[in-house]
C-alpha positions as CSV (number, residue, x, y, z in Angstrom):
1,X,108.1,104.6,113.8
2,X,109.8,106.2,116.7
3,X,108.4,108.7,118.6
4,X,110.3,111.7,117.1
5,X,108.8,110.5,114.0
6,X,104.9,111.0,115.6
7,X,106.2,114.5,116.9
8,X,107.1,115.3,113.7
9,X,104.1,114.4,112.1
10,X,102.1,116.4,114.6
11,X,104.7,119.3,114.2
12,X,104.5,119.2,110.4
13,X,100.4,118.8,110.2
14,X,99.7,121.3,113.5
15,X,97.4,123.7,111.2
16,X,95.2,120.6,110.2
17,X,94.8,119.5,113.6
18,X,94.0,123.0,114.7
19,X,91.5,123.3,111.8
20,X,89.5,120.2,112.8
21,X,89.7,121.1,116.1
22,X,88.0,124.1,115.3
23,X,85.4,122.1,113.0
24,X,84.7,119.7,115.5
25,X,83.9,122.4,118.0
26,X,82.2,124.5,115.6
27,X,80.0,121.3,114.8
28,X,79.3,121.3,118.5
29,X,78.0,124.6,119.2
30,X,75.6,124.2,115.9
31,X,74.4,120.8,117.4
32,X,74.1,122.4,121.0
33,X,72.5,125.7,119.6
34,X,69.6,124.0,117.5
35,X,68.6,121.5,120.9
36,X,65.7,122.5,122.4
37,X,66.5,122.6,126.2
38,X,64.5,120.1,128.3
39,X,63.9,120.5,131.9
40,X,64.2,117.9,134.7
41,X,62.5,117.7,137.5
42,X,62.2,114.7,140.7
43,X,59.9,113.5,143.3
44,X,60.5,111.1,146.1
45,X,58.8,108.4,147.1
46,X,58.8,106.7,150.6
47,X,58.0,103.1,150.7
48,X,57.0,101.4,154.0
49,X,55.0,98.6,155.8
50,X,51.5,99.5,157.7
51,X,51.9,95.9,159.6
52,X,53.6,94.5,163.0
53,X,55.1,96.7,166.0
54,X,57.8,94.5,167.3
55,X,61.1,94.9,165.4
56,X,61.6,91.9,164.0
57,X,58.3,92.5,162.6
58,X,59.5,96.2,161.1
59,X,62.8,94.1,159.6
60,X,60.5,92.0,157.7
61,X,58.7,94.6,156.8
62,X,61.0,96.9,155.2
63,X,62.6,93.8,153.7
64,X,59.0,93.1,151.9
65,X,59.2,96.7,150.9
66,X,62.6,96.6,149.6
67,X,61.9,93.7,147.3
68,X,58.9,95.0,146.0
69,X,61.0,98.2,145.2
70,X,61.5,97.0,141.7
71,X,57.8,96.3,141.0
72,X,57.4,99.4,141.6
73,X,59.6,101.4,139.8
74,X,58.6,99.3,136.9
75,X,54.8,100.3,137.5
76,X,55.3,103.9,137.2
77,X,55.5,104.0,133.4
78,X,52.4,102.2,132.8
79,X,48.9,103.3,131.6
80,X,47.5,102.4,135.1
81,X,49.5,105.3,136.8
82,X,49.8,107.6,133.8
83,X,46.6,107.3,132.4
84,X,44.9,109.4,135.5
85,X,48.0,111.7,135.2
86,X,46.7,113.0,131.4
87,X,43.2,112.8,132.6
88,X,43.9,115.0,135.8
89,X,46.3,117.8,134.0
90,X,44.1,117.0,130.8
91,X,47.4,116.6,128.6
92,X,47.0,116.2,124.9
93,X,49.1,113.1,125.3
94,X,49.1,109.3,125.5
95,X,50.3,107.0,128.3
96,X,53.4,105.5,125.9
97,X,54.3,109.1,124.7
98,X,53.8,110.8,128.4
99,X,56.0,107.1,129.8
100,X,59.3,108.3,127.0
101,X,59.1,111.5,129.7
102,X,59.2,109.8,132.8
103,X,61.8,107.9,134.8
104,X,62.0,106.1,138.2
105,X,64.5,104.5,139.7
106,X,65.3,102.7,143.1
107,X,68.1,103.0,145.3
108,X,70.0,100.0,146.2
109,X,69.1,98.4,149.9
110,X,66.7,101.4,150.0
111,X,63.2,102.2,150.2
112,X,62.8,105.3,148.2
113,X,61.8,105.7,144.9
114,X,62.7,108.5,142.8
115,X,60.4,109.6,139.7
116,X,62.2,112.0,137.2
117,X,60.5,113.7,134.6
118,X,61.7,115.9,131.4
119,X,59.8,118.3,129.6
120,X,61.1,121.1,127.4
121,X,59.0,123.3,130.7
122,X,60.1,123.4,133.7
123,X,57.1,124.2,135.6
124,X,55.6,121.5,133.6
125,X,58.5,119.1,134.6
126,X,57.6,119.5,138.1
127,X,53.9,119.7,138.0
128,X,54.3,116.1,135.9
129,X,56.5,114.7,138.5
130,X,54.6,115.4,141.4
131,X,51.4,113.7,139.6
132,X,52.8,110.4,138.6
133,X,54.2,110.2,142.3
134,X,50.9,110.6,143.8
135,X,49.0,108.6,141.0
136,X,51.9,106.0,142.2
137,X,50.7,105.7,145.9
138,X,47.1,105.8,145.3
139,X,47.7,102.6,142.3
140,X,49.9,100.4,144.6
141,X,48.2,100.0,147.5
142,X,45.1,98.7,145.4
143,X,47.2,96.4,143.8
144,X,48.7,94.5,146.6
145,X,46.9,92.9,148.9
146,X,44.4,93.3,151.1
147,X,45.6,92.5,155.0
148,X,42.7,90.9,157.2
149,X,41.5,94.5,158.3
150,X,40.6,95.3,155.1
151,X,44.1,97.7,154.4
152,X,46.6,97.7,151.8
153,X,50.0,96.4,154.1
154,X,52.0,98.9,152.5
155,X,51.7,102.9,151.9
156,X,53.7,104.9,149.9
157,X,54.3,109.1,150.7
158,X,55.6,111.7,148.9
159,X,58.5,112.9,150.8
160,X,59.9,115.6,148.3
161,X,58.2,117.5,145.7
162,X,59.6,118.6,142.7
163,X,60.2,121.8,142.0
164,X,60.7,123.5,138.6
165,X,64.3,123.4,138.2
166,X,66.2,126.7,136.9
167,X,68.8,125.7,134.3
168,X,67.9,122.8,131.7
169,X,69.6,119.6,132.1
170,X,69.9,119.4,128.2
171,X,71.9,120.1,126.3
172,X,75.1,120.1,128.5
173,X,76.6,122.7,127.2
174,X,80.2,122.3,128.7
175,X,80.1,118.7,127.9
176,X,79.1,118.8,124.2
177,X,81.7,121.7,123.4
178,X,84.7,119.4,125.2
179,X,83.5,116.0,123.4
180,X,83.1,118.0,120.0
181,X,86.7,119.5,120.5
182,X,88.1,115.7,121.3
183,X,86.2,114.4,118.3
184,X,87.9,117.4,115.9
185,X,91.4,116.7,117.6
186,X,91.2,112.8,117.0
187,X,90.1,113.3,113.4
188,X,92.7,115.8,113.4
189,X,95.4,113.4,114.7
190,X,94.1,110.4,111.9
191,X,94.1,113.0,109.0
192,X,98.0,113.9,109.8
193,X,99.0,110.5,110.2
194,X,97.0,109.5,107.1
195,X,98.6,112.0,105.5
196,X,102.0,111.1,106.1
197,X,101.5,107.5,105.4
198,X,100.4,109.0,101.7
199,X,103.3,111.1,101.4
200,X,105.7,109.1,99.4
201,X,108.4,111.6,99.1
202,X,111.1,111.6,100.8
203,X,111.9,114.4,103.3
204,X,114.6,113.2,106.2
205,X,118.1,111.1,105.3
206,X,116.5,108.2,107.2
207,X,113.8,107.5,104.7
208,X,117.2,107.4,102.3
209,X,119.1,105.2,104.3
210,X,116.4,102.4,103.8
211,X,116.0,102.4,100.3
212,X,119.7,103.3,99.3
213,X,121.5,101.0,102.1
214,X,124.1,103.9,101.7
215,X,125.5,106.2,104.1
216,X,124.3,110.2,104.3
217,X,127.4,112.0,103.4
218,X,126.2,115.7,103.4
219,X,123.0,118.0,103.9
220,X,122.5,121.4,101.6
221,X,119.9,123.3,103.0
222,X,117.6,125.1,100.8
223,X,118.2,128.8,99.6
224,X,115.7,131.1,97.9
225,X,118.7,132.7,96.8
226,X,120.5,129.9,95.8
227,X,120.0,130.8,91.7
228,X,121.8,134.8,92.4
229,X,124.7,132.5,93.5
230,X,125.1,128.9,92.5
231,X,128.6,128.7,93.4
232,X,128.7,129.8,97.0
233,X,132.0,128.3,97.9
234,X,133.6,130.4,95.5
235,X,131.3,133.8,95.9
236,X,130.9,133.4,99.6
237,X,133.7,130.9,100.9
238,X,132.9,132.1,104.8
239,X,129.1,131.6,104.1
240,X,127.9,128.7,106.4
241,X,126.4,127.3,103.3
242,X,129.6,126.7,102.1
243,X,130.8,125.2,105.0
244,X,128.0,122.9,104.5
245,X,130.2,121.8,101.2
246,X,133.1,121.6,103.1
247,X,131.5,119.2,105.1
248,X,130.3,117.3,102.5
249,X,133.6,117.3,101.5
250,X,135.3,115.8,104.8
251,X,132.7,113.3,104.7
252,X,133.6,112.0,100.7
253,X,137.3,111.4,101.9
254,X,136.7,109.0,104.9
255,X,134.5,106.6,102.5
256,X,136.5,103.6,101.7
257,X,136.7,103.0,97.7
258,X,139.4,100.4,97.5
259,X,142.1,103.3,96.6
260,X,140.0,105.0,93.9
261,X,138.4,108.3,94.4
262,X,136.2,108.5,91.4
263,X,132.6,109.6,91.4
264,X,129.5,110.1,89.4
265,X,127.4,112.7,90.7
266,X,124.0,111.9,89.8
267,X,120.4,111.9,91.1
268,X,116.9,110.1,90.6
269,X,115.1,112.8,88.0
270,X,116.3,116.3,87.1
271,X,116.1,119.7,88.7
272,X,117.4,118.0,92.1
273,X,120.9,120.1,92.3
274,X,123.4,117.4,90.7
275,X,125.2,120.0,88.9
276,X,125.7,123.1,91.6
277,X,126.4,120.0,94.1
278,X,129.3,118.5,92.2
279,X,131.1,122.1,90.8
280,X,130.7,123.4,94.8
281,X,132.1,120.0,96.3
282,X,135.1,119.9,93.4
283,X,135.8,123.7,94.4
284,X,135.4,123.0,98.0
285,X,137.8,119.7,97.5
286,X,140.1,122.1,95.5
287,X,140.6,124.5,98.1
288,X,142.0,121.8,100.5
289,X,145.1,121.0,98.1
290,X,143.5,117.9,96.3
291,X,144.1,118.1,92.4
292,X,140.5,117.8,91.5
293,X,139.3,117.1,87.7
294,X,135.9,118.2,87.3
295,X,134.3,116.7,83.7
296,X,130.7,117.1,82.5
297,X,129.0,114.4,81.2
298,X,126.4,115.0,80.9
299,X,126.3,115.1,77.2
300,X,122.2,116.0,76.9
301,X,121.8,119.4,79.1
302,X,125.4,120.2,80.1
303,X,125.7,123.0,82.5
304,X,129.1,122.9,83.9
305,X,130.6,125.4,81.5
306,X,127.7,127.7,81.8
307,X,127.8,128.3,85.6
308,X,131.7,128.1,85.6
309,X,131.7,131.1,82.5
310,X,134.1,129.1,80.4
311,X,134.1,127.8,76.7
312,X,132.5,124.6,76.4
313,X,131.9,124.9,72.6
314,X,134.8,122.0,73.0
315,X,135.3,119.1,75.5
316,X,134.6,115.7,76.7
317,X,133.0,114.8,73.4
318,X,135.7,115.9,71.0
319,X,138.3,113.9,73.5
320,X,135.8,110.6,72.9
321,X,135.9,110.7,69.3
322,X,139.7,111.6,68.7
323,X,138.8,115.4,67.4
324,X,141.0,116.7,70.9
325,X,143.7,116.5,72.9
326,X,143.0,116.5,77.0
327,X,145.4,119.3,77.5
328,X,143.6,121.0,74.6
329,X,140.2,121.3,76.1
330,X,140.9,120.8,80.0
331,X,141.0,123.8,81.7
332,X,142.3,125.2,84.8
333,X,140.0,127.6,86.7
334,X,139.8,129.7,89.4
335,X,143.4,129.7,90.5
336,X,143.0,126.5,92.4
337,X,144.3,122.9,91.5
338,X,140.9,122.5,90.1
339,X,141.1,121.2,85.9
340,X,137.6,121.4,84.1
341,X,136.8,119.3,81.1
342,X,133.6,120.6,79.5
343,X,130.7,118.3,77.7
344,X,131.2,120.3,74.2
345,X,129.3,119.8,71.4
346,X,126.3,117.2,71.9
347,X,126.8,114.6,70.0
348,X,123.6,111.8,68.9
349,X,124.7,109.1,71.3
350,X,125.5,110.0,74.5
351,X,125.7,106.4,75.8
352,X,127.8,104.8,73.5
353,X,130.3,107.5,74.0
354,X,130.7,106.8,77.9
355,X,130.5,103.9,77.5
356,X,133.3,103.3,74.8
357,X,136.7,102.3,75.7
358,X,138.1,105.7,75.3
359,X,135.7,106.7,78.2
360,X,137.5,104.5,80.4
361,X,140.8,105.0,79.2
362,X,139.9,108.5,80.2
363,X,139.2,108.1,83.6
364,X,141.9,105.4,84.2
365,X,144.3,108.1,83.8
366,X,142.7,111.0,85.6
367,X,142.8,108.9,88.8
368,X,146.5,108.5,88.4
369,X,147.0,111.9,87.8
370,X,144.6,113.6,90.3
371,X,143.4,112.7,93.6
372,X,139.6,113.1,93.0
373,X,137.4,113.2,89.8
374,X,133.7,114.3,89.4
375,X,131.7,113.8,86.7
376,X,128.8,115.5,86.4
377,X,126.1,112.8,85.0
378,X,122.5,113.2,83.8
379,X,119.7,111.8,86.1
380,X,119.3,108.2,86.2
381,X,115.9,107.5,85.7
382,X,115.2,109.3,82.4
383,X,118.7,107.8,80.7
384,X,121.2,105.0,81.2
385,X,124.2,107.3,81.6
386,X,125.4,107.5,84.7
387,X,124.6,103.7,85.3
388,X,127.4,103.4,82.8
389,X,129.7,105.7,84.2
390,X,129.2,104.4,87.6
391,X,130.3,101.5,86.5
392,X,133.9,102.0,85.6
393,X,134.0,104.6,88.3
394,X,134.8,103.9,92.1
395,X,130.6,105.0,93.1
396,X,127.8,107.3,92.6
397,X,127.0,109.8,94.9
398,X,123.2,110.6,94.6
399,X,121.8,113.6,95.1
400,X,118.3,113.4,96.7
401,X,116.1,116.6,97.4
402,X,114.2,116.7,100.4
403,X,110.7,116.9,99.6
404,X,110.7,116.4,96.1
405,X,112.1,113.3,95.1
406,X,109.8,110.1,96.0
407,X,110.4,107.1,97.1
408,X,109.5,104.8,94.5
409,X,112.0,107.7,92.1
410,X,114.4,106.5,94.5
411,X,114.1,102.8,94.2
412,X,113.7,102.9,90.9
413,X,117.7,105.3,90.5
414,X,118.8,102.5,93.2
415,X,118.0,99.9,91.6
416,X,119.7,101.1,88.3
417,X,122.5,101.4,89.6
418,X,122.5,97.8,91.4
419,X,121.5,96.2,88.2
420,X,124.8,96.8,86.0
421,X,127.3,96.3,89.5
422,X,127.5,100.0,90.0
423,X,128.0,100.9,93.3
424,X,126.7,103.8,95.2
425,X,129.0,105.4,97.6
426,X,126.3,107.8,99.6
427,X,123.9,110.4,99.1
428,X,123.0,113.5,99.5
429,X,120.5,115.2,100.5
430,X,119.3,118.7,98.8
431,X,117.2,121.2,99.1
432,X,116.6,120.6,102.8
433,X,113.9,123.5,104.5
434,X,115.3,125.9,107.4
435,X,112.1,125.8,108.7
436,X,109.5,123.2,110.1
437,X,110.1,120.0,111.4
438,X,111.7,119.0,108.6
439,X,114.7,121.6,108.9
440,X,118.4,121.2,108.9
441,X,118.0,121.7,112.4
442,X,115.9,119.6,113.4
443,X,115.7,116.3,111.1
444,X,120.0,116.7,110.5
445,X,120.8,117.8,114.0
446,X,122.8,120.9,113.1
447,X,122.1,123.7,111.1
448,X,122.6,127.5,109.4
449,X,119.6,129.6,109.9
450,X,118.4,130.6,107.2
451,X,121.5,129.8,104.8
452,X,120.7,126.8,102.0
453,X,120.8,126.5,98.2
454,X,118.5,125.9,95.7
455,X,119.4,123.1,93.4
456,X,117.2,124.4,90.6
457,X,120.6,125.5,88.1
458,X,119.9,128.9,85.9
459,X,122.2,130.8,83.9
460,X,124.2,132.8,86.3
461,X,124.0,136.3,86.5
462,X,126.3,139.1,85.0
463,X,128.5,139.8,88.0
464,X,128.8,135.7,88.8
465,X,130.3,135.5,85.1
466,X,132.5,138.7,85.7
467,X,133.7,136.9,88.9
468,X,133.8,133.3,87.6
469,X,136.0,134.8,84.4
470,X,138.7,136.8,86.7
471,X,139.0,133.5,88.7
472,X,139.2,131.8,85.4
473,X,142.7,134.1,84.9
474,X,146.0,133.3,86.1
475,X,146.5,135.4,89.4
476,X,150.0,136.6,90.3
477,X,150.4,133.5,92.3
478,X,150.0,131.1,89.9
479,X,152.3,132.8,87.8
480,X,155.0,132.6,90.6
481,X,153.7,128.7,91.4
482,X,154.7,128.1,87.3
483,X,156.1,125.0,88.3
484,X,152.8,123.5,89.4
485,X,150.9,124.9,86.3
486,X,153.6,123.3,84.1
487,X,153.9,119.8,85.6
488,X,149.6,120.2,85.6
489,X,150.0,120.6,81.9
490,X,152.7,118.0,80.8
491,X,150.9,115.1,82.7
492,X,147.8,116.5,80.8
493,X,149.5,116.2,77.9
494,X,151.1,112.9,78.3
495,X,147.5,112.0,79.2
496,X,145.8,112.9,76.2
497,X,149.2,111.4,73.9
498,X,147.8,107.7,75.8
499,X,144.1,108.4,75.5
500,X,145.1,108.9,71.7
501,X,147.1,105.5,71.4
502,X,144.2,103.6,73.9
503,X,141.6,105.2,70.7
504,X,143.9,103.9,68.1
505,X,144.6,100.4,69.6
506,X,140.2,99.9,70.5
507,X,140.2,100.9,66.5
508,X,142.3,98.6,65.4
């Protein structure tokens, strides 16, 4: 992962890290508010030598009392000095409970000792404190021994009292609140990379690009108001979502097919935006001069002739069996070089139609007779159909939408594809947010605000079919531009006359 990918992640799961922030500095101030504060308090003790005047005698004598520093410190939690602390303050306490209370320590190449003791009082603390350090001097010199005069050789004195302090030492307020906020934000940080190791959709073209090993042609962002107006390159044609078509459609004609320019348009499980994606693209391809012909085969839930509001009660199917003549059923629409071959009537086997030899008669002479053909296919994974088409075709472009489709979805439409020697030209990705760290901003490098569309197709509404059916009409310029239209209609005639001997030779 780069780091643009961990920024993401943090971008994308912000409001969980913020959460267990908050959690882990909620669970602080509980922890902190049920402590019961304990008070600390200190004493000093000064070690020193009662032998010798001359200084090399003082040397060895504050080196005797710096290595019996140690000794010491470890004496001060023993019965022998805290046993006539309890007895003096009468506590109701024994030595190895009052000894989990007391502390000493000694400084390094030093002769004091300091004797710290905590007790939820503070006067208490202090009181406690001061008795262990003089229960301390009185012990030691009894213990060590005896010089020739009868004296202990070494004295200890209090030099500072303790006092009761004013604040508690514990809890530490400031330091429990920052290490319960650094404990949140770390299980903040694991959830959202957890997370997004358990996310197996796929949400940026990169993801794509390593399953697919094929090129990201275009981005559609998404559009709440995608289903008021599938076709946007025909309602809105200055929209930037329809330049977002028009890009798409820049990028299909610089991909190298061998001469052919062919395509199933097709995706890994329905609802991703196959259908919109292939009329917009064929209406965006149309308005640049190519001769486009636009078929729907989709033979199980056609939709082509529903959002384009034209007849489909005859088409594709009645072509396959010999019922139809091409020119008969393909229609021109929208006053553009764009010729539209509906599904027609569903028939009881969809696969072996497309994949009959009138099929591919079929689309052997649409590519000598247009520049580009688009065939709207059902979704890969649920049926075998456009794994067949792809296969006499020049590729499959897959549509893939962000956020939706999963990985494994996508291996499994790849790998389809790859196992009858279908080859997939690209893909592209739908339904991409304008928002978040995901955006078409931000995971595409460009963008439309808040333009997009909504692959999810629905019937259009009345003024889309009033539109669609006056651009379904011959305009004034295509009645002067009769020439076109005519020559459009003889080759589509001399196409259907050899589809119709191709069917009568695969018969015989």
């Amino acid at each position: 992962m780069e780091l643009s990918d961990y920024i993401r992640i943090l971008r994308k799961n912000w409001l969980i890290i913020i959460l267990l922030t908050f959690v882990g500095l909620g669970a602080a101030v509980g922890f902190t508010a049920t402590r019961t504060p304990i008070y600390e308090s200190s004493s000093t003790i000064f070690v020193s030598t009662q032998a010798g005047s001359s200084a090399a005698e003082l040397q060895q004598g504050s080196s005797f009392a710096q290595a019996r520093i140690n000794t010491y410190v470890g004496l001060v939690a023993t019965p022998i000095v805290l046993a006539p602390v309890i007895s003096q303050l009468d506590l109701p306490t024994t030595p190895e409970s009052l000894a989990k209370e007391v502390k000493a320590a000694g400084a390094l190449n030093s002769t004091l000792i300091a004797i710290t003791v905590s007790d939820p009082d503070a006067a208490r603390a202090a009181t406690l404190a001061n008795a262990v350090a003089a229960s301390l001097s009185e012990v030691v010199p009894q213990l060590e021994p005896e010089a020739s005069d009868g004296t202990s050789p070494v004295r200890l004195s209090l030099v500072s009292e303790a006092q009761a302090p004013a604040s508690p030492s514990s809890p530490n307020v400031p330091l429990n609140l920052a290490l319960g906020a650094l404990i949140g934000l770390a299980l903040g940080v694991a959830a959202a990379v957890l997370r997004t190791s358990l996310d197996n959709r796929i949400r940026v073209p990169r993801e794509a690009e390593q399953i697919t090993s094929a090129p990201n042609i275009g981005a559609i962002a998404y559009d709440a108001k995608a289903k008021e107006r599938p076709l946007i390159v025909h309602a809105d044609p200055l929209s930037p979502r329809a330049e977002s078509f028009r890009a798409l459609r820049t990028n299909l004609q610089f991909l190298d097919m061998g001469g052919r320019a062919s395509f199933v348009v097709t995706s890994s499980i329905p609802s991703e935006g196959k259908s919109t994606t292939t009329i917009n693209l064929a209406i965006a391809l149309a308005d640049a001069g190519k001769r486009v012909a636009l078929l729907d085969t989709d033979l199980r839930k056609p939709k082509v002739a529903e959002y384009l509001s034209i007849e489909g009660g005859a088409g594709l199917t009645d072509v396959l069996i010999g019922r139809a003549k091409v020119n008969e059923v393909m229609l021109p629409w929208g006053g553009r070089s764009l010729y539209v071959l509906p599904a027609g009537k569903i028939p009881p086997n969809p696969s072996e139609l497309l994949g009959s030899a009138q099929m591919g008669t079929l689309l052997n002479m649409l590519e000598k007779d247009f520049d580009v053909v688009l065939c709207d296919a059902p979704p890969l994974l649920p049926v075998t159909d456009a794994a067949i088409l792809a296969r006499v075709t020049s590729g499959a472009l897959m549509v893939v939408a962000a956020g939706k489709t999963t990985k494994h979805q996508l291996t499994g439409a790849t790998e389809a594809l790859v196992a009858v020697g279908a080859k997939l030209a690209g893909f592209v990705m739908s339904m991409v947010p304008t928002r978040g760290p995901d955006s078409y901003y931000s995971a595409y490098g460009y963008g439309y605000g808040g333009y997009g569309y909504m692959a999810t197709p629905e019937k259009p509404t009345r003024a889309e079919r009033k539109l669609a059916k006056r651009a379904a009409k011959p305009s004034d310029h295509d009645m002067a531009s009769g020439d076109d239209t005519e020559s459009a209609d003889a080759a589509l005639g001399e196409l259907g006359l050899a589809l119709r001997r191709g069917a009568r030779e695969a018969q015989q």
